[in-house]
N, C-alpha and C positions, 0 to 999 in steps of 0.2 A: 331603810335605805339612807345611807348619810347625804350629806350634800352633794351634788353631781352639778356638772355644767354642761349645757349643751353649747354647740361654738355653731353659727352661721352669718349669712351676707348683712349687707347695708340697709336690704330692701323689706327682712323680715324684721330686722331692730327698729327699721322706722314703724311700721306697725305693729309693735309688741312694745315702744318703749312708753311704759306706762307703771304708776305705781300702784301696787294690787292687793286687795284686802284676797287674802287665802283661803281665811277660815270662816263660811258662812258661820253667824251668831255669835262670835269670838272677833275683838281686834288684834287679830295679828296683821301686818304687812311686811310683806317681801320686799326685800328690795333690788331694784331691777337695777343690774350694773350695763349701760348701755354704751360705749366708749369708742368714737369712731374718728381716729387720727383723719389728718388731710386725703392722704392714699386712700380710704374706702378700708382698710381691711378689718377680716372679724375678730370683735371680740368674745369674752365670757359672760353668760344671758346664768344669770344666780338660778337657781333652782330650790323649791323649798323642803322644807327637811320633814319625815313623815309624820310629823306630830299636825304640820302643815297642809298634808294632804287629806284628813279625816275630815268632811263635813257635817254639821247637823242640819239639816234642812226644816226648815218650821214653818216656812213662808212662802208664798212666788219671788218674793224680795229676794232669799237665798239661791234659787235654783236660779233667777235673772243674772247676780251677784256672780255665782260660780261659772257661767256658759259668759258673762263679758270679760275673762280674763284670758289671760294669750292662749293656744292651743296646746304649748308646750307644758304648760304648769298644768292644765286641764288633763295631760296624759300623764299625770304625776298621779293619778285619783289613789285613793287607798279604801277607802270608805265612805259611803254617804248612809250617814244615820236619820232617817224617817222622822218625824214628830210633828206631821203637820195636822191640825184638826181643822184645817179648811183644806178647799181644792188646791192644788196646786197642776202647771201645766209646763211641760217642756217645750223649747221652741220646735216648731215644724221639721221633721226628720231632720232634728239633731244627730251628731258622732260622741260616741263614749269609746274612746279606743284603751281598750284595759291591758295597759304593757305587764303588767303582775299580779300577786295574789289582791283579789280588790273585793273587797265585803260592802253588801246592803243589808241594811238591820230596819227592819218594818218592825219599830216598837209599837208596842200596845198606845202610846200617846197619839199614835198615827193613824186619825180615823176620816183625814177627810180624801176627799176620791185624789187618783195620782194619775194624769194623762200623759204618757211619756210620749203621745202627738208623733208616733212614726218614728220614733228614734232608733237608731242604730247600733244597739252593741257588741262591739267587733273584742271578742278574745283572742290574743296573742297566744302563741307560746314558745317552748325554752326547750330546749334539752342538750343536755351536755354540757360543756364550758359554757362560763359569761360570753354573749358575741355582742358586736357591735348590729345596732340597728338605725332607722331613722335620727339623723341628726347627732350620728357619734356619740349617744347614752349607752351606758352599760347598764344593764338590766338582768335580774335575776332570771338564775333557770326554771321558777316554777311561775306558772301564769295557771290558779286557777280563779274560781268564783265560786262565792258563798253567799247566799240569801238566805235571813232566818225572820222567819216573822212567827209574834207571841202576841198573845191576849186579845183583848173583843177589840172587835176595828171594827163595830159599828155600824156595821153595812158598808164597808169603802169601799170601791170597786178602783181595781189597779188595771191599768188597757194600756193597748197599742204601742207593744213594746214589738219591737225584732231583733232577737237573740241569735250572734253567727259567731258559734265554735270552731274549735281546731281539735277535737280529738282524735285522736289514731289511735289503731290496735287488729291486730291480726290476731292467726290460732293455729299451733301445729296439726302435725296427724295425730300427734297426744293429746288434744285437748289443751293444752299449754298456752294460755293468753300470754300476749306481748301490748302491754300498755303502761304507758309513764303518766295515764291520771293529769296531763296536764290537757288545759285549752279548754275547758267543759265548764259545766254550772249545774249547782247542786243546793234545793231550797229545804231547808231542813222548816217542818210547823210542828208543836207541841200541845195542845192545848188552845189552837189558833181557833177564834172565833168571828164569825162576821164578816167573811171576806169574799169578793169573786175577781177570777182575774180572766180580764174579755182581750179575746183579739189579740193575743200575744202568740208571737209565730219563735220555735226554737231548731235550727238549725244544729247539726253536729254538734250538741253539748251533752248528750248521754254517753257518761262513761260505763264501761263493761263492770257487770254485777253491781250497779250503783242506780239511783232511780234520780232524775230528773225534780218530782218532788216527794218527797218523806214527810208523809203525812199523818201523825201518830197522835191518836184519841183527842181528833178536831171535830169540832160541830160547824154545822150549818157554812159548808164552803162550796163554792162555786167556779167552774172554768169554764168558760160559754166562748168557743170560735177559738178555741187554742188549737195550735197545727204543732206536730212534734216529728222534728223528721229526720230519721236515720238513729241506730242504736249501735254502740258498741266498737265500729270503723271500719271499714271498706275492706279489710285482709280475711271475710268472714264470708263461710260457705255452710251448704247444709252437712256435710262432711264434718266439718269441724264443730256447728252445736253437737253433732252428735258424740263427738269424740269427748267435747264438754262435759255432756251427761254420762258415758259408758266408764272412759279413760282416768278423765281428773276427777272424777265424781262429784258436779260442782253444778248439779242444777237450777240452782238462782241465776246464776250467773247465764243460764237459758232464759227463762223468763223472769227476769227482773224488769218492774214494771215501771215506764215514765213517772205515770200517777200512782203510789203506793196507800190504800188507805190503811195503817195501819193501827195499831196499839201503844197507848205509852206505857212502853216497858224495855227497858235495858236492851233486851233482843234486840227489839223493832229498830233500836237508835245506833244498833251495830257498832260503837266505838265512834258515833260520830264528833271528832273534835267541838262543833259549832254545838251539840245540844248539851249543854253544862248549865250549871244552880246558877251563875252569874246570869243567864238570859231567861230561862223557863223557870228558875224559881230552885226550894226546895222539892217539892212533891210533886217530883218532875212525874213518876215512875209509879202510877197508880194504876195500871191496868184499864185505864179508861180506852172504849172503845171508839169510832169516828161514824160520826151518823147526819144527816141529815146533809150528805156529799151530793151531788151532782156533776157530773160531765154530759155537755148537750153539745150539739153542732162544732165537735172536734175531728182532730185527724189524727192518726198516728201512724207510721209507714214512714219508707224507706228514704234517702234523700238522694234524689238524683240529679246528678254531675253539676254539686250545688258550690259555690265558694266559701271558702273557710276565714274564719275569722281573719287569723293572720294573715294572709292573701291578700285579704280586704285593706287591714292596715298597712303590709308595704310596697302596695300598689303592684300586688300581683295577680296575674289570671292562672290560681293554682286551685282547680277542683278534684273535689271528691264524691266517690259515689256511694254508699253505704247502702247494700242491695237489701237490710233487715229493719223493721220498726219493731217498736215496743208494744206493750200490752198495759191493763187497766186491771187492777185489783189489792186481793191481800192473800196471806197464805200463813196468817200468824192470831194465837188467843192469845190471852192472860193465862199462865200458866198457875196463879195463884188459885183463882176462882175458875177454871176451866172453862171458860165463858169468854167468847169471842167481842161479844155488847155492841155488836154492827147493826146500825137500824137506819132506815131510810135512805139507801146509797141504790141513786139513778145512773144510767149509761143510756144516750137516747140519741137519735137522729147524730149517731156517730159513725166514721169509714175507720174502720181497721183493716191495712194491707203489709202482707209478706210479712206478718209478726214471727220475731225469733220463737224456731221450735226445735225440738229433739225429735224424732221420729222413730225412734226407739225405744222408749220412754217405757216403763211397766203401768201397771193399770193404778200403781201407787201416786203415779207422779204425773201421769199425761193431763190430768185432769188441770194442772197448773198453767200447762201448759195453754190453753183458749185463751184468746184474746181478751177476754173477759171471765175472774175468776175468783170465787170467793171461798174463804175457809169461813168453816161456824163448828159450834160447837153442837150435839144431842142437848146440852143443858139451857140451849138456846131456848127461846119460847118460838110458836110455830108464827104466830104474828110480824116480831122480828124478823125470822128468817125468810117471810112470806113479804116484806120491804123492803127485800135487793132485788134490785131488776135492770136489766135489758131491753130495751126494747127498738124496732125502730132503727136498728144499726145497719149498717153496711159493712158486708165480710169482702176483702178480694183477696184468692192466693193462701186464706189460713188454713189452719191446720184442720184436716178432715180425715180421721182414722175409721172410718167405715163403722162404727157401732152405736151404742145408744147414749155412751157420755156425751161430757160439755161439749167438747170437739165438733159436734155433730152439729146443736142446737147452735154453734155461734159458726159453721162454716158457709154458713150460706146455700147449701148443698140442700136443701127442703127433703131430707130425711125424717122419717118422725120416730119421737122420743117414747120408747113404750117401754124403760124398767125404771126404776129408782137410779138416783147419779149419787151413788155410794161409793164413798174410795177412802181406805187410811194411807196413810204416810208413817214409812219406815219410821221417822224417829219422834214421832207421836202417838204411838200406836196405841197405847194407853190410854189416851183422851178419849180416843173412837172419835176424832173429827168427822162431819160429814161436808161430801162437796154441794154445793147449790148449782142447779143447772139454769144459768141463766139462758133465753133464746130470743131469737128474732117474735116478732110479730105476724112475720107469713106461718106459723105454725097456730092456725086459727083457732085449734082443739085444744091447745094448753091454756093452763094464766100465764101469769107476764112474767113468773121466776122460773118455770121449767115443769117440771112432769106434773102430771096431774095427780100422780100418789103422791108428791113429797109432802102436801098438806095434811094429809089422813096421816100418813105413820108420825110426822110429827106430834100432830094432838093426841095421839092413839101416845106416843111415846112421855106425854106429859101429864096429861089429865085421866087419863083409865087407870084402874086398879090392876093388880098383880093377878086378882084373881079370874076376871073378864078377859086378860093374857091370856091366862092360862086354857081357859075356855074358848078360848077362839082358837089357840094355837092346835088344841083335841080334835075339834071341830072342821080347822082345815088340813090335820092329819088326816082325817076320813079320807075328806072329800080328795085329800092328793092321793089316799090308797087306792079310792075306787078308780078315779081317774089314770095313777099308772096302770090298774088293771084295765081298764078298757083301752087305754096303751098300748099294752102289752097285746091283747089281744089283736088290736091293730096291727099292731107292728109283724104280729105272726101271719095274719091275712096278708098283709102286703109283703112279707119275707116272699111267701108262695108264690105268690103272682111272680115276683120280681125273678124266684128261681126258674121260672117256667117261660117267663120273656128269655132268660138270660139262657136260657136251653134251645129256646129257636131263634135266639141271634147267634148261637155256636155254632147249629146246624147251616144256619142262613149261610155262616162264615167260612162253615167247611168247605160247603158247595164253592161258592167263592173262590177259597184257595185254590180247588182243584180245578175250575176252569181259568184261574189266576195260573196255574199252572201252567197245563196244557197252552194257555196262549204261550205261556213264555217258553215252551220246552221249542212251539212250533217258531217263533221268532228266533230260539237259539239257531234250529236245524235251516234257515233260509236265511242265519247269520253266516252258517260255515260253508253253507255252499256258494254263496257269493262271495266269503273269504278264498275258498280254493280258486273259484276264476280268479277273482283278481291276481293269485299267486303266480297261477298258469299265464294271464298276459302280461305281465311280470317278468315271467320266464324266458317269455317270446321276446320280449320288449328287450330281454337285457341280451339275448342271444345274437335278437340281430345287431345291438349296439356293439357288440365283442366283433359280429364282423366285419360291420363298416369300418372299426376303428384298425382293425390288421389289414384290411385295400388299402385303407387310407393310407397305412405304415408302409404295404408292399410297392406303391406308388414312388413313396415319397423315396425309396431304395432306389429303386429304377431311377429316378430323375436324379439321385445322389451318385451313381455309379456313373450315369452318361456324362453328369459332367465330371466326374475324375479323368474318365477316358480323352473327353475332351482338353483338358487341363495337358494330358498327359502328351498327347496328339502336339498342341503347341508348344508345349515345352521340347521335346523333339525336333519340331520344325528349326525351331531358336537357336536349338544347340548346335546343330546342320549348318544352317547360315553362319553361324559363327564361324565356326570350324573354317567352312569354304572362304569365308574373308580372310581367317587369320594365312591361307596356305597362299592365297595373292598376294598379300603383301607381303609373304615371306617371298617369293618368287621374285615380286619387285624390290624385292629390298637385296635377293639374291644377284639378279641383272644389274642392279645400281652396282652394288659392290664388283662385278664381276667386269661391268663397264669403266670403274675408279682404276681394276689391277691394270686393264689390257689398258688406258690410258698412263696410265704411271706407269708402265713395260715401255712405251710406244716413248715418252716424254725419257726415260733410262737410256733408253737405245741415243734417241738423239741426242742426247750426252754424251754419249760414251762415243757419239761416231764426231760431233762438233771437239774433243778431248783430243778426240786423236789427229783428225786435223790440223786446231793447234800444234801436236807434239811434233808432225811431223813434218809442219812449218819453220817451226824453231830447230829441229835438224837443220 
């Protein structure tokens, strides 16, 4: 990361404006540009460059040193490298907010105990473009974590850390994981000596087919109260392990385990970038196996509606719920020496729930699948293999395929184990691995690793001659001959019987059907005779409906016809009176005019006699 600037108010420069040693054990200093004109506005807060951000911690003086400098250059972390040989102690649920890739290196100089005192480390994460976050930094898309610790620590004990992830990931109906591997934390040990880590609680940091810790041909290590919860991310159902194992053909990626004890060998380290000759040495890759492992009073299951890292750091309430936990073991030898070299690895007063399973799984591969699961080799010694154990565990919700494998002894389910837990794996088949059936302690009749034969065929498989084989194997070919014959002979006594039951249950059945019969022939005949009545009132029912409904019709004729007549009646009467009015007033209107002539004849006359008058005056 080159230089970057965060920009904020008045109020965070006054308490951040200070000048600050960077580098515990190194003098470098920052220099803090603090610049605040009359107005109040913000300026540029310098930020240090990553050579700035690596610390070596040696001291309380260091971790003091690095928690009193501003929060902003604190969330610059890139690395804190380990080398304290005294205690050292972090302040009371301290915040380590990890905005990108950030490495812890527990070098072998690192032996004295480490109390992270309830500390908080919150994983961001990234995907896609640069975005902006808290206080306007640009910040890389990838946010993961790496822890590698190497060589003898001495008896340190590393406690009271709480680890909150952001990883995501779902699973088609193909089997097809979808995860971008960021927001998690992943402890690579090689060779780790002397160590226990108590009281550390890991929230959503297991990424899918990745294991939480990788622990390859370690001696003498310890996890006492670690809680691991949730595997893989919340987009996972039991449909999809299954698709995992059938589809993508990708059963680790099923059971891949929190705690892995495994081998240092090439395999075991998977391409892990972190396990390289600059940290673990030359002879990194010896085959050495992990022994003298313990895990007591742990959890591992599912995490429910827990908050995720990133949440945490931008102050959001964004949960997840990751319905699957992980499991405890290994499932890997030395391919050189065929020899797995696993001795003394305890599982005790531990809960294991809802651990990822495949449930379809062949008799190859189910066995990997228990919560608890060990490979070893035939070349193994019986003692060895007689020092992995279980005991004392709590199963809830795991896997329980009904038979006499592991599955069985670790389901909690008090089945009991009565053949050898014998299983190869398709691409070891060669070796002849055998599985160890580790079990609870309610299984009173066993020892503390599983079946009560797997001790005899191992020593029987190491210490007897070929020839004493040979003679036992004669010996209980006999005894299997007689034995199928008296089998056989059984099995023919009880053929009979069973022909002769099954001949008066035929008979018993016949009788049966035939008054099965009869009942029903008599239920059909007192079906159809109560189907014909009802048809017949039916008949009745619709017959008389046909004729109320033509009264009703014939009625409503009648009261439709009186009134037309009537209708027709007044209309008549109207047109009558009409008539008779119109010929009176013709009458009167006759008389008027006939009255107007004889007046206007009468008003003529008197003209004509007043004309003449005159005329006859004027003569």
């Amino acid at each position: 990361m080159n230089r970057m600037h965060f920009f904020f108010g008045k109020k965070m420069l006054a308490a951040g404006a200070l000048a600050l040693t960077l580098t515990a054990g190194a003098a470098q200093t920052s220099q803090f540009k603090a610049l605040l004109p009359g107005n109040g506005e913000a300026k540029a807060f310098y930020v240090p460059t990553d050579a700035e951000c690596r610390y070596v911690i040696k001291s309380q003086a260091d971790i003091d040193k690095f928690f009193s400098q501003n929060v902003f250059v604190r969330d610059s972390l890139l690395e804190f490298k380990f080398e304290n040989s005294t205690p050292i102690k972090f302040p009371k649920d301290a915040e380590l907010k990890l905005m990108r890739g950030v490495k812890f290196d527990f070098t072998g100089k690192s032996t004295g105990n480490i109390d992270f005192n309830g500390t908080k480390m919150m994983i961001n994460r990234r995907y896609g473009t640069k975005k902006k976050i808290d206080w306007n930094a640009n910040w890389p898309e990838t946010v993961r974590t790496s822890w590698t610790v190497e060589g003898d620590h001495k008896n340190q004990v590393i406690s009271n850390l709480n680890v909150y992830g952001s990883v995501q990931g779902s699973v088609n109906s193909q089997g097809v994981v979808s995860s971008d591997y960021n927001g998690g934390l992943q402890v690579s040990m090689l060779h780790t000596k002397n160590v226990t880590f108590k009281n550390m609680n890991f929230h959503q940091v297991h990424y899918y087919n990745r294991h939480v810790f990788d622990v390859m041909g370690c001696n003498n290590i310890t996890w006492d109260g670690c809680r691991f919860y949730g595997y893989a991310g919340s987009g996972f159902n039991q449909a999809g392990w299954n698709a995992i194992y059938t589809k993508n053909k990708d059963p680790h990626g099923v059971y891949s385990e929190a705690i892995e004890l495994g081998v240092a060998t090439k395999a075991d380290a998977g391409g892990d970038p972190n396990v390289n000759e600059s940290i673990f040495g030359k002879n990194m890759y010896d085959g050495a196996g992990t022994q003298n492992a313990t895990i007591k009073n742990c959890y591992f299951g599912p995490e429910k509606n827990g908050l995720t890292g990133g949440a945490m750091i931008n102050g959001l309430d964004k949960r997840a719920t990751f319905p699957y936990g992980s499991s405890v073991g290994n499932h890997s030898i030395d391919d050189t020496s065929k020899k797995s070299h696993y001795k003394n690895i305890s599982v005790t007063g531990t809960t294991f729930e809802n651990t990822a399973v495949a449930t379809n799984t062949t008799p190859t591969y189910y066995k990997h699948m228990a919560p608890v699961h060990y490979r070893y080799s035939p070349l193994d010694t019986a003692a060895q293999v007689n020092s992995l154990t279980a005991s004392n565990n709590t199963y809830i919700n795991v896997l329980d395929r009904g038979d006499s494998g592991i599955p069985d002894t670790l389901s909690g389910q008090n089945r009991p184990v009565y053949k050898l837990d014998l299983g190869l794996h398709k691409a070891w088949f060669r070796n002849a691995p055998v599985y160890l059936a580790t079990v609870s302690n309610n299984f009173a009749k066993l020892n503390s690793h599983g079946s009560k034969y797997t001790k005899a065929v191992l020593a029987s498989s190491v210490k007897k001659t070929t020839a004493k084989k040979t003679t036992k194997k004669k010996v209980a070919k006999k005894a299997t001959k007689k034995a199928a014959v008296k089998k056989t002979a059984k099995k023919k006594v009880a053929k009979e019987a069973t022909k002769k039951a099954a001949a008066k249950k035929s008979t018993k059945k016949k009788v049966a059907k035939k008054a099965t019969k009869k009942a029903a022939a008599k239920k059909s005949t007192k079906k159809k005779v109560a189907k014909k009545a009802t048809k017949k009132a039916a008949v009745k029912k619709t017959t008389k409906k046909k004729a109320a409904k033509k009264a009703t019709k014939k009625k409503a004729a009648k009261k439709a016809t009186a009134k037309k007549s009537t209708k027709k009646a007044a209309a008549k009467k109207a047109s009558s009176k009409k008539v008779s009015s119109k010929k009176k007033t013709a009458k009167k209107t006759t008389k008027k005019s006939s009255k107007k002539k004889s007046t206007k004849k009468k008003t003529a006359k008197k003209s004509s006699k007043k004309s003449t008058k005159k005329t006859s005056k004027k003569k």
